[in-house]
Each structure stands twice: as C-alpha cells, then as structure tokens.
C-alpha positions in Angstrom: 0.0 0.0 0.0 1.5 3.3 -1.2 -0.4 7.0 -0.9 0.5 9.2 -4.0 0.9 12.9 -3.2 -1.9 15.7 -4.8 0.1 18.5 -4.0 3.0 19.7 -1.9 3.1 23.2 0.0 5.2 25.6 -0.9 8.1 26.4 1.7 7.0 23.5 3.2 9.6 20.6 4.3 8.4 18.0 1.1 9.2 20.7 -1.2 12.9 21.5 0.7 13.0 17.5 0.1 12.2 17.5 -3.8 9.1 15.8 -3.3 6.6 16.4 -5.9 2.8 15.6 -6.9 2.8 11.6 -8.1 5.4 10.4 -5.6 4.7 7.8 -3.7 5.5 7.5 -0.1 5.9 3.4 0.7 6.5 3.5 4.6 7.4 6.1 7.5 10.6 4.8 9.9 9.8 1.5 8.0 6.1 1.1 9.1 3.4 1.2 6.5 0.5 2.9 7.0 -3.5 2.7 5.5 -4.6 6.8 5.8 -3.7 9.9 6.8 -4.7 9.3 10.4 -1.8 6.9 10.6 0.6 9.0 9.0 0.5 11.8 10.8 1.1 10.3 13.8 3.9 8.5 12.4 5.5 11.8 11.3 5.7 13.7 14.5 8.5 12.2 15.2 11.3 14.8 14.9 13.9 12.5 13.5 12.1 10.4 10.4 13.2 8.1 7.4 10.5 8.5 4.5 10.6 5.5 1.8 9.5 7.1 -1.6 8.7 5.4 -4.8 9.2 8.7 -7.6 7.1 9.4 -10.5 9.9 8.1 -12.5 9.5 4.5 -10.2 13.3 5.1 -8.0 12.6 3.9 -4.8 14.6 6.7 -2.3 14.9 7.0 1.5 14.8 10.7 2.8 15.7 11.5 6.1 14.1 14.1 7.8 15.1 16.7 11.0 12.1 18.7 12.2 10.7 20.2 15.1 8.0 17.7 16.8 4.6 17.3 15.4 5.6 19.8 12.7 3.7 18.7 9.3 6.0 17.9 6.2 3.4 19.9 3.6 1.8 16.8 1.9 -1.8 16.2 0.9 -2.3 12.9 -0.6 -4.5 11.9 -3.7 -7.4 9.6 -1.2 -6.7 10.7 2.2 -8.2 7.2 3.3 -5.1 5.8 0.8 -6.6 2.6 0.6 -10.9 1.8 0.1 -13.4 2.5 2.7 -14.4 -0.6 4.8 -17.8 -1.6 3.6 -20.6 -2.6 6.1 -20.6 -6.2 7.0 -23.8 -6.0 9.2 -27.8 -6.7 7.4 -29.4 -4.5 9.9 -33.2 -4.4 10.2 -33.3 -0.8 10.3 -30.9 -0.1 7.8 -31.7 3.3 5.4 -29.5 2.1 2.7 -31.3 -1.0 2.1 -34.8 0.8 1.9 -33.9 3.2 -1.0 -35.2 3.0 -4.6 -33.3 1.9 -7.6 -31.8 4.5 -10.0 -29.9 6.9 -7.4 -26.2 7.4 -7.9 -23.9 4.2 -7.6 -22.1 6.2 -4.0 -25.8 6.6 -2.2 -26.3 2.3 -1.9 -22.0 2.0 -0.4 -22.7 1.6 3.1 -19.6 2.6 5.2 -18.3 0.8 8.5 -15.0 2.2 8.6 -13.6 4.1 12.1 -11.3 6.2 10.2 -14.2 8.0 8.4 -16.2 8.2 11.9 -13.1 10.6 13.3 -12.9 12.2 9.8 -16.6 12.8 8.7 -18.5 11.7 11.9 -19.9 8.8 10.9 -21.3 6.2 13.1 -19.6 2.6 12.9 -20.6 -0.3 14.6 -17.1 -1.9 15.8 -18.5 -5.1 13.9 -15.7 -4.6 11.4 -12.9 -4.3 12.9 -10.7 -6.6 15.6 -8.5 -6.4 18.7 -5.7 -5.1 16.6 -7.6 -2.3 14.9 -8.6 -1.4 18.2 -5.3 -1.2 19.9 -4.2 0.7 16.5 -7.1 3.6 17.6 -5.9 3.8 21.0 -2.2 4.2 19.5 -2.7 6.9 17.0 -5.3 8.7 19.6 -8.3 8.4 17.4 -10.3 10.2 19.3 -13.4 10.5 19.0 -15.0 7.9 17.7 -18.8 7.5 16.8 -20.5 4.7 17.6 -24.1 2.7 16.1 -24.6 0.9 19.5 -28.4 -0.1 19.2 -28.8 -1.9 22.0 -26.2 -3.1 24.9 -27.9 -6.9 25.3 -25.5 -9.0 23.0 -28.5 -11.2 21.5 -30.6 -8.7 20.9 -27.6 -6.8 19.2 -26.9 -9.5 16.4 -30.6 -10.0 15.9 -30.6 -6.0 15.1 -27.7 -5.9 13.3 -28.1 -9.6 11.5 -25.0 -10.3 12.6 -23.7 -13.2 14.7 -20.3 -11.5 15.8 -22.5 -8.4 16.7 -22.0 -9.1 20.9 -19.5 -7.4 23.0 -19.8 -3.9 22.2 -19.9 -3.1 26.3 -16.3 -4.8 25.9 -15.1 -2.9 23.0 -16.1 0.4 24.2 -14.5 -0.2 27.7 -11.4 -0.6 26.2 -11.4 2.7 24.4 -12.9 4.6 27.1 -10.3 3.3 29.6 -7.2 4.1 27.5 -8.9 7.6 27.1 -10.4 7.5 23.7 -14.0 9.4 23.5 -16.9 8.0 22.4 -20.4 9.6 21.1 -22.8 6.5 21.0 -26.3 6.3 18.9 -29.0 4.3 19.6 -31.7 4.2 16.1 -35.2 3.1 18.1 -37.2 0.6 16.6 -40.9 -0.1 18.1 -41.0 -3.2 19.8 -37.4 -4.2 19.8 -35.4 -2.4 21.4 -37.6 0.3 23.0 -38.9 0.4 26.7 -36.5 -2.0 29.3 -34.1 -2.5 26.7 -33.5 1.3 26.0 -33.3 1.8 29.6 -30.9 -0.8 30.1 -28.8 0.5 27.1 -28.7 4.1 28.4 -27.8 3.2 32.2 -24.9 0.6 30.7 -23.8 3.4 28.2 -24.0 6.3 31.2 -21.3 4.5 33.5 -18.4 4.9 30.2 -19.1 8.7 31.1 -16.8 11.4 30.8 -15.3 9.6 28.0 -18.6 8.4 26.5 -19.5 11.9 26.1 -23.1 11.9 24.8 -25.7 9.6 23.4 -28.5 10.3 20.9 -31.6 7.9 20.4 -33.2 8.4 16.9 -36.3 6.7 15.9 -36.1 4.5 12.6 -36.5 6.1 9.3 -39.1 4.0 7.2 -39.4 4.3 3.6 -41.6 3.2 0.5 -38.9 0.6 -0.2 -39.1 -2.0 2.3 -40.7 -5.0 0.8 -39.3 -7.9 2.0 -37.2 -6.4 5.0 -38.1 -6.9 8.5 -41.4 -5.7 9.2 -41.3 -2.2 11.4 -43.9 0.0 13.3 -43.9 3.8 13.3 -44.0 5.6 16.4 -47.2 7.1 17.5 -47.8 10.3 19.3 -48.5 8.1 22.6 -45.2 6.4 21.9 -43.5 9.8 21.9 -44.4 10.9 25.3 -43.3 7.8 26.7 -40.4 7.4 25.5 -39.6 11.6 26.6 -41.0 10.9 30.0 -38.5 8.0 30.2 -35.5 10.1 28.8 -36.1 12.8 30.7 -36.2 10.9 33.9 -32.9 9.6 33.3 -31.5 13.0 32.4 -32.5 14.4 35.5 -30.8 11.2 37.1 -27.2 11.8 35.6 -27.3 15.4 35.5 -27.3 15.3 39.1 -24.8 12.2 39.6 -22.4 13.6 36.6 -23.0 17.0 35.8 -24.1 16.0 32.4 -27.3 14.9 30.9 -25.7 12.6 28.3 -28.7 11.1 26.2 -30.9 13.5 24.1 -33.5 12.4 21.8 -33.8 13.4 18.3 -36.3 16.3 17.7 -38.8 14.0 15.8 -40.0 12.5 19.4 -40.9 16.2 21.0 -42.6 16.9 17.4 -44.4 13.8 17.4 -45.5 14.1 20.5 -47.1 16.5 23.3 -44.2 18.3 24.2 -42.2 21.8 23.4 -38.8 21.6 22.5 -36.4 21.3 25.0 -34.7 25.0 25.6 -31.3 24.9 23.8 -29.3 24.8 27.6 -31.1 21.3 28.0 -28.4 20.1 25.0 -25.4 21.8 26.8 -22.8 21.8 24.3 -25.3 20.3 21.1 -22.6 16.9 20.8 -24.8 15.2 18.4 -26.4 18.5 16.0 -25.5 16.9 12.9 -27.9 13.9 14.1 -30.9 16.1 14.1 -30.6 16.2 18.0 -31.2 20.0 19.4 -31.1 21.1 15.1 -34.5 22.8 15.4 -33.8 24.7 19.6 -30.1 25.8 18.4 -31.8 27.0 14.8 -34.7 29.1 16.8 -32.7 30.3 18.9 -29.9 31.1 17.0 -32.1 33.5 14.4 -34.9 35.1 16.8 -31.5 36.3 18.3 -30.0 37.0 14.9 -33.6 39.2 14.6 -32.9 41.2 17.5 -30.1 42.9 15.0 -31.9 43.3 12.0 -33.8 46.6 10.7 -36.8 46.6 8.3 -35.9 45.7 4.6 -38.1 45.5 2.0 -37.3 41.9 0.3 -39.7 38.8 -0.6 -38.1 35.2 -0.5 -39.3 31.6 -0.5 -38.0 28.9 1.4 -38.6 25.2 1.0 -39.1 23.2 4.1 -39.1 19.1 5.1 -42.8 18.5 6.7 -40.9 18.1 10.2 -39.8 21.6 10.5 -42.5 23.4 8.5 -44.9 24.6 11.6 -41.7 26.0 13.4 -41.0 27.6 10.2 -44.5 28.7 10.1 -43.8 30.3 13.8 -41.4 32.4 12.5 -42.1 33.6 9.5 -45.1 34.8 11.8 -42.6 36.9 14.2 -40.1 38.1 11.0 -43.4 39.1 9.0 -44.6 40.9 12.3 -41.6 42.9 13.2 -40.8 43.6 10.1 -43.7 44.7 7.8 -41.4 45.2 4.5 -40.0 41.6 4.5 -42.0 38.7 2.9 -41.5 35.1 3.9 -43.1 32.4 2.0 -42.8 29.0 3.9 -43.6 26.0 1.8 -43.8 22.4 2.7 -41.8 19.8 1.1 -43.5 16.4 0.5 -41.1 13.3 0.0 -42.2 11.5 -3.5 -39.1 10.1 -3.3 -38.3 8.2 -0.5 -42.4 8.4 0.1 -44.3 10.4 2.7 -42.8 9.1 6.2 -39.5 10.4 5.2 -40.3 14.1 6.8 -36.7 15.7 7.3 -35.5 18.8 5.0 -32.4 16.8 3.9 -33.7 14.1 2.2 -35.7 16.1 -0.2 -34.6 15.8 -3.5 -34.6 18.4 -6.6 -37.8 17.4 -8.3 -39.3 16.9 -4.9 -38.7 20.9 -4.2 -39.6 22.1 -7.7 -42.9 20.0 -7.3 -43.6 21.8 -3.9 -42.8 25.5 -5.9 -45.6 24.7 -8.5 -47.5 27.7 -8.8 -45.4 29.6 -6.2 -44.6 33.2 -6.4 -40.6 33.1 -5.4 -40.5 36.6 -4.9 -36.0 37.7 -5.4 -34.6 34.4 -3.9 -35.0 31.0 -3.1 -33.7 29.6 0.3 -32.9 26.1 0.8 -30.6 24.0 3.5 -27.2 23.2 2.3 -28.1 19.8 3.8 -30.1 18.9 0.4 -27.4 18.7 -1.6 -24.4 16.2 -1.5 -21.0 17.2 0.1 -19.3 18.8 -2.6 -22.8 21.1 -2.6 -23.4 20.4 -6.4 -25.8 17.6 -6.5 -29.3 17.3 -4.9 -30.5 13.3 -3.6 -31.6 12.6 -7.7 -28.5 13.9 -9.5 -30.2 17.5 -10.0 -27.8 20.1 -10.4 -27.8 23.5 -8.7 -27.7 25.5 -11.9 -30.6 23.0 -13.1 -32.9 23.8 -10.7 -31.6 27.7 -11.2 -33.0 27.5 -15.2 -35.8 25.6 -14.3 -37.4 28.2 -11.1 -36.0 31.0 -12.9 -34.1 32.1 -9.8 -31.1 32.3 -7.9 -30.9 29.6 -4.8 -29.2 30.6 -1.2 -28.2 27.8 0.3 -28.1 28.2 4.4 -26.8 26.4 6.8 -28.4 24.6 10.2 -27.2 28.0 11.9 -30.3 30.2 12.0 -28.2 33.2 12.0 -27.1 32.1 8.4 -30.6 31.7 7.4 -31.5 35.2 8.9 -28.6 37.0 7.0 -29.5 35.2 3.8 -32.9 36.1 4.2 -32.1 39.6 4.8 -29.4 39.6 2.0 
C-alpha cells in the first residue's frame, strides 16, 4: 500500500526535500501505514526516514530533522489511501437498504469504517474491525470515535444488526474509554425491539463509560416506501412519543445530578411527534450530536430570533422550501419576522417526500424534483432559500443527480443555500 501525493506546500519541508505531486511515499521509519490518520502520527516524530517510490518509479529514502509534530506539507490523492471498509452488518433498520433503484452508484456503499467516523463523523458499529484495529485507535489517539450501538444486550444486538459477531460492544467500548479515547454512542429506536427496558438498560450501561462516552442520541427508525421484504417495522405514535420523553427525561434528571451532564438526548422527531415543546437549547449543553438532528431545530430558533434582535426593516420577498418536520416552526417564524418587520416577505412551503415516500419528513432528504414540485404555482419573490443539507458534500448535486444550476434555469431564480445555523438563514434572508 503506497499514498500518491496531490500537491506539496510551498516552503514547506516536502518541497525542501524534492518531493513532488505523483510520488509515492511506501512507509514512515519503515512502518506502513492505511490513511492519513496513521501517517500523521507517524511523522511527529522529529527524527524520520521516509521510503519514496518517484514518479519516475526510483525507490529513495529521505531522512528528515524537524521540530515535533511539525507537518511535512503533503496532501495525498485519497486521504483514506486505501478503500473504505464496507458494512458487514444486514441490519433491520438499515436506510441504505430501503432506497429505490436509480440513485447514484455512492448513495447504496454503506460505510463501516472508524477512520471515516473521526474524519466525517460517521457512526460505525465496531463489527468490522478486531483487537488489533482497536489497539491501532488507542495508539494513533483516534479520538473520537462514533458509535451505532443499538442496544447493549448482546443477543438482541446480532438480531438487530443480522450479525452473529454483533455481541460485545460493552467490551469494546470499555477498552477505548479506559485508555482515554471518546466516544459519542447512537442508539436508532425501533418499536418493539429495542424500545422500553431495553433502551433503559442500554442508556444506564452506556451512562457508566461517562466522561469519555460523552453523549448519546436515540433516533427513531427512518421507514421508507422501499421496504418489501425487510423486516417488518412499526412507526411511532404520538402516545409512543411521550413515553419514551418521560423515560428520557427521567434519566437525564438522574445523571445530570450524579455527573454534571445529561448525556442522552432524543432526536427532535419524538418532541414533534409528541405533546411536548422543545427542550430550551441549555437542555443540549454543548449540542454533541447537532449533525444527528438532536437540538437542530432549539439551536436553529434560537440562534435566528436572536440574529432578529439585529436586524432593521428591509423590504425583500423570498421563499423557502421546508421538510414537513420543520414546516410549523417555520410557520412560527415567518409569523414573528413578517410581524416585526412589515417590508419583509417570507413564503414557507412544505416539502412532500415523492421520493423516499411520505414518512420520510426531514428537509435533507428532499430531492430536486421533490422541491420544484412543492414550488408549482409559487410566487418566489428575489430568492429561493434552501438547507445546504439537500445537496451532497461537494454542494453540487441534490439526492436525484439535479444540479444546482438545473434547478436555477428551471425556477428561474437564484438559490441561497443556508446552513443549520439560523443566524445564516437570517442574514440570507435579509441579504
């Protein structure tokens, strides 16, 4: 395994060495390595030999004098250097196996690979790798580390996850915890399974890993059209909702006052099912799990009606395109902007999921014929807001291949794309 070199910094210490885009480096102090994760801690060493295969194919030893820690100026080609570990699990809940046919080839590759947890967040569920990998994480510091846990009870884990070698995730996360490695740990709730005792038995096991298992988010499924001949699921009802907030809540209460910390928070699709507000933003302390939907919706309110407080009357007119989840919030505040200030229009329209199919409620997953369906007949007004979380990573692509500048021609408009930060939804809107 070799990791070819995009592009060297200038001044930096590859360039002092000659290096150049299309070398290869082979091994650092004569230990191979599989991504960028390794290598970098392999290289803060301040006395290093670096094997290089050149462009030209001469393999070449360079040795290096530095400072500690101090980087060499190299980004690679695939910063993972060799493939993503694929998923190895057939889990009942799995999203990946509930979407329709014809989406892009990337959308179906279903990831289980700890070095993408650390460098995108994503959740893994330790099913994939061994003792060694492990040791290899607590070496390098590979900290943190998200975790798909599910459920603590070892057969009720390889029934969830379809997979026999699914037990022992209580040991695994020991181990990290006590050599000092963080954890974030995710339970997705399915009705019936592993709901009720079995969540409260997960939490309470998951709670005594704490500080280093620093928060846990419990998410209810996400069911699809596309689940004919998968494991037969039940949505959660309103009733369901409130139970499983009262239960939550009780145990937050519990370890706020043994640990200083709440630890588990639901997703914001229980308190909108359900009979509840939303939690204040302080019940979240420092929002650890955001990007899961957990405390999205309090930090977003919050964040623009104080964003408002800044703001003076501007005449403007602009349309935003919501998931059915968040369109009565929405609703709320285009009620307070349109009050405050009488020169700015706010048009708030719901997006309904064709694609995925109705249960699927959240903004993100709407996809570009999806939001010019919704905007039939709509009056746009100067701009069109959307979330940046519809469109892929590189922020060209919605969910069904539709372009940015395609959905431009076809609404006749120019998008702004906004962040989860409501302040960056305020200044767009007021832009």
């Amino acid at each position: 395994m070799s990791a070819e070199i995009l592009k060297v910094e200038k001044g930096s210490i590859a360039e002092e060495i000659g290096l150049e885009p299309g070398d290869k480096i082979i091994s650092v102090n004569g230990e191979k390595f599989t991504d960028t994760l390794e290598y970098r801690f392999l290289i803060s060493e301040e006395y290093i030999d670096l094997e290089i295969e050149t462009r030209d194919g001469e393999n070449v030893i360079c040795e290096i004098e530095k400072e500690e820690y101090e980087d060499l100026g190299i980004e690679f080609l695939n910063p993972l250097i060799d493939k993503p570990r694929s998923c190895k699990n057939k889990c009942i809940f799995c999203f990946i196996d509930q979407l329709p046919k014809g989406l892009r080839e990337p959308l179906y590759f279903k990831d289980d690979d700890t070095r993408l947890s650390f460098l995108n967040g994503n959740y893994v569920t330790l099913t994939n790798i061994d003792d060694k990998e492990i040791d290899k994480i607590i070496k390098i510091r590979l900290s943190p580390i998200n975790i798909s846990v599910h459920t603590t009870e070892d057969e009720l884990r390889c029934f969830m996850l379809n997979n026999r070698f699914a037990g022992g995730i209580l040991e695994k996360i020991k181990k990290l915890t006590d050599n000092g490695i963080t954890v974030n740990c995710q339970v997705v709730l399915v009705k019936g399974v592993n709901d009720k005792e079995h969540l409260v038995k997960t939490v309470k096991d998951l709670s005594s890993f704490y500080p280093y298992m620093h928060s846990l988010s419990v998410v209810p499924i996400g069911i699809t059209d596309y689940r004919e001949g998968l494991f037969k699921v039940d949505e959660f009802t309103k009733e369901d909702a409130n139970e499983i907030i009262e239960t939550v809540t009780s145990m937050q209460e519990e370890f706020l006052e043994k640990y200083g910390s709440r630890i588990v928070y639901l997703a914001d699709e229980f308190y909108i099912m359900s009979d509840y507000e939303l939690p204040s933003s302080e019940v979240y302390e420092d929002f650890p799990q955001i990007e899961n939907g957990v405390g999205m919706m309090s930090s977003f309110l919050e964040e623009a009606y104080n964003a408002l407080l800044n703001k003076k009357d501007k005449k403007t007119k602009k349309t935003m395109v919501t998931g059915e989840l968040a369109y009565p919030y929405f609703l709320k505040l285009k009620e307070k902007i349109e009050k405050r200030f009488p020169s700015v229009t706010l048009n708030v329209v719901k997006g309904i999921n064709k694609l995925f199919g109705s249960k699927i409620t959240v903004t993100g997953l709407l996809c570009g014929r999806d939001i010019i369906s919704a905007l039939e007949g709509v009056d746009i007004g100067d701009n069109l807001l959307l979330s940046v979380d519809t469109l892929r990573a590189e922020g060209d692509l919605f969910l069904d291949d539709m372009t940015v500048c395609e959905m431009e021609c076809i609404l006749n408009t120019k998008i702004l794309f906004n962040s989860i930060n409501g302040e960056d939804f305020i200044e767009k809107l007021f832009s």
